[in-house]
C-alpha positions in Angstrom: 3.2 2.9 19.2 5.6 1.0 17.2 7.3 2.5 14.3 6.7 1.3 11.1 8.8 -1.1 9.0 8.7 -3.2 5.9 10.3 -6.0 5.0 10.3 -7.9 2.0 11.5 -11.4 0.3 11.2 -12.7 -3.1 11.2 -16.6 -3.2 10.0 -19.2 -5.9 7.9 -16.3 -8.0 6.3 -15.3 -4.4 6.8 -11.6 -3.5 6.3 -11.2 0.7 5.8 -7.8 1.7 5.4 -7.5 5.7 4.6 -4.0 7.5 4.9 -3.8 10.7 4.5 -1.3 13.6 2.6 1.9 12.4 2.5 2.4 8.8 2.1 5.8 7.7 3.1 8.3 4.8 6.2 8.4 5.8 7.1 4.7 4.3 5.2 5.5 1.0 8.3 6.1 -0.9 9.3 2.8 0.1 6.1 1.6 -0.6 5.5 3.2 -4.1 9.4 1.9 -4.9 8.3 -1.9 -4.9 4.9 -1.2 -6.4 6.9 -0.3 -9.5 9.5 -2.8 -8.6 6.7 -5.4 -8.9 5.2 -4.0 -12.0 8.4 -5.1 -13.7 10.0 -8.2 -11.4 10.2 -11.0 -13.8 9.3 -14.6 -12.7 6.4 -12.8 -10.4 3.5 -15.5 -9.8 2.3 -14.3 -6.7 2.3 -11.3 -4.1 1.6 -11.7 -0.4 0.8 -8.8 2.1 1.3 -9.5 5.8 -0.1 -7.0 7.7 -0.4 -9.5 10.8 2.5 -6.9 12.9 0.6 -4.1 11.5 -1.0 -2.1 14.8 -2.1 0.9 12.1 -2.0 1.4 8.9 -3.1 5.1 7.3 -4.9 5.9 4.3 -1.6 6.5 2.3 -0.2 3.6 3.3 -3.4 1.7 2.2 -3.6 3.3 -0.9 0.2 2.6 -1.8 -1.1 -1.0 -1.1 -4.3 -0.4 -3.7 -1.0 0.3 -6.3 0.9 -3.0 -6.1 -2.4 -4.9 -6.6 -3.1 -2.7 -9.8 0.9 -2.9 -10.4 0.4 -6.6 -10.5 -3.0 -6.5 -12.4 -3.3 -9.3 -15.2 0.3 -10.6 -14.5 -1.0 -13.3 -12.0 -3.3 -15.9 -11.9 -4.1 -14.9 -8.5 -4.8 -11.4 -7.1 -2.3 -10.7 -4.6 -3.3 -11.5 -0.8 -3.6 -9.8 2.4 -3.2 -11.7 5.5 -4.5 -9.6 8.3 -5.9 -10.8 12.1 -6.2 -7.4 13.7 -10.2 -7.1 13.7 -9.6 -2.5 12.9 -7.3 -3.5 10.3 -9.4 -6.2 8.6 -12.3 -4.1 9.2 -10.4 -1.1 7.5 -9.4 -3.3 4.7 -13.0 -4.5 4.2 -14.4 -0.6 4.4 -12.0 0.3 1.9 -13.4 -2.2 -0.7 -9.7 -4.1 -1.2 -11.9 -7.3 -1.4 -12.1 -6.5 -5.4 -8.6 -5.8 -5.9 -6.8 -8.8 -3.2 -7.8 -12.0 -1.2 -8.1 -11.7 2.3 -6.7 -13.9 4.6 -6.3 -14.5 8.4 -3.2 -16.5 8.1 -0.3 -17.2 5.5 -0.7 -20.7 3.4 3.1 -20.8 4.4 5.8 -18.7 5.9 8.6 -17.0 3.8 12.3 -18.4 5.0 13.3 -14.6 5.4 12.4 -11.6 4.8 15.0 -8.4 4.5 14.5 -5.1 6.0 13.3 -2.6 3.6 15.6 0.3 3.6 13.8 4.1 4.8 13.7 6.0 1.0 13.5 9.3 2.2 11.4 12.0 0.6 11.4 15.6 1.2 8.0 17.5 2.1 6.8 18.0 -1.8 7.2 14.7 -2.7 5.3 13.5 0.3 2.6 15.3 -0.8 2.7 14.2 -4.3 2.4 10.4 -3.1 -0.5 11.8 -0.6 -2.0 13.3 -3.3 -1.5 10.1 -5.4 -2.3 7.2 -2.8 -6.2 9.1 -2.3 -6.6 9.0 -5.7 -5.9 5.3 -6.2 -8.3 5.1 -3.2 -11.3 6.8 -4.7 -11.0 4.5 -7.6 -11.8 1.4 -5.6 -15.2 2.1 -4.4 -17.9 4.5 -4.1 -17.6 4.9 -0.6 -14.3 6.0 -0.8 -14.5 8.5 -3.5 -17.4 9.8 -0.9 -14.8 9.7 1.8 -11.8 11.4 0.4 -12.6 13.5 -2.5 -12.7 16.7 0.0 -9.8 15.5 0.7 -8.1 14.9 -2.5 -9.7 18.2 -3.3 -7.8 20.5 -0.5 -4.8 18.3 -1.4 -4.9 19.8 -4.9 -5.8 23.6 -4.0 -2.9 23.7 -1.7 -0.5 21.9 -4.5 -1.7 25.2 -7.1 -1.2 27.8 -4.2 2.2 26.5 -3.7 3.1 26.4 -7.4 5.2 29.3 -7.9 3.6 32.1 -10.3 5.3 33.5 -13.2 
């Protein structure tokens, strides 16, 4: 499988974000960094995700996603979009309930010029879990279904976090 990558451009008020490859919890610092870029770019009218290069994308990853759309919330006329062909993804996408939250598309109204590699934030082991931890929660607030689906989850995710605390 491809490894993941993310590039992004920013071009007449339209933020592009494109993953590529396999997109997995390893990119969600990168991808909670320009979820709270967003929240504060100025001139933002509208936020496109191409996930058309995307061969997986994991629950993390999607729920990093889930935060720039509420990053973005009430700042655009539009909700953001997703552009995604792959029939698992768009399935995925559809399962997940981000039909309330963006507007999915097969292919792009137009192309950006360019994007620009995203550079790798790194993240050491605890804050990997903390943005775990924090992309199933944004999850479990888009949809029944997937409070269902990870709340055991989120649960274990939370035990392990108090056993690890350090007691004193």
């Amino acid at each position: 499988m491809i490894e993941g990558r993310i590039r992004a451009a920013f071009e007449s008020g339209v933020f592009v974000l494109k993953l590529c490859g396999d997109v997995r919890l390893t990119l969600c610092a990168t991808l909670d960094a320009e979820a709270q870029r967003l929240a504060e770019l100025p001139g933002l009218r509208a936020v496109m995700v191409d996930l058309r290069e995307a061969t997986n994308v994991d629950s993390t990853a999607l729920g990093f996603l889930a935060k720039v759309a509420m990053a973005v919330q009430g700042r655009l006329d539009d909700p953001p979009t997703i552009i995604a062909e792959h029939p698992d993804v768009r399935r995925m996408l559809d399962v997940m309930g981000f039909a309330r939250y963006f507007t999915l598309l097969e292919a792009p109204l137009t192309e950006p010029a360019e994007l620009d590699e995203l550079p790798h934030i790194e993240a050491d082991e605890r804050d990997i879990q903390q943005r775990i931890l924090e992309a199933h929660r944004i999850l479990m607030r888009m949809s029944e279904h997937n409070r269902h689906e990870f709340q055991p989850f989120v649960e274990l995710l939370e035990s392990q976090r108090i056993d690890a605390s350090p007691h004193g």
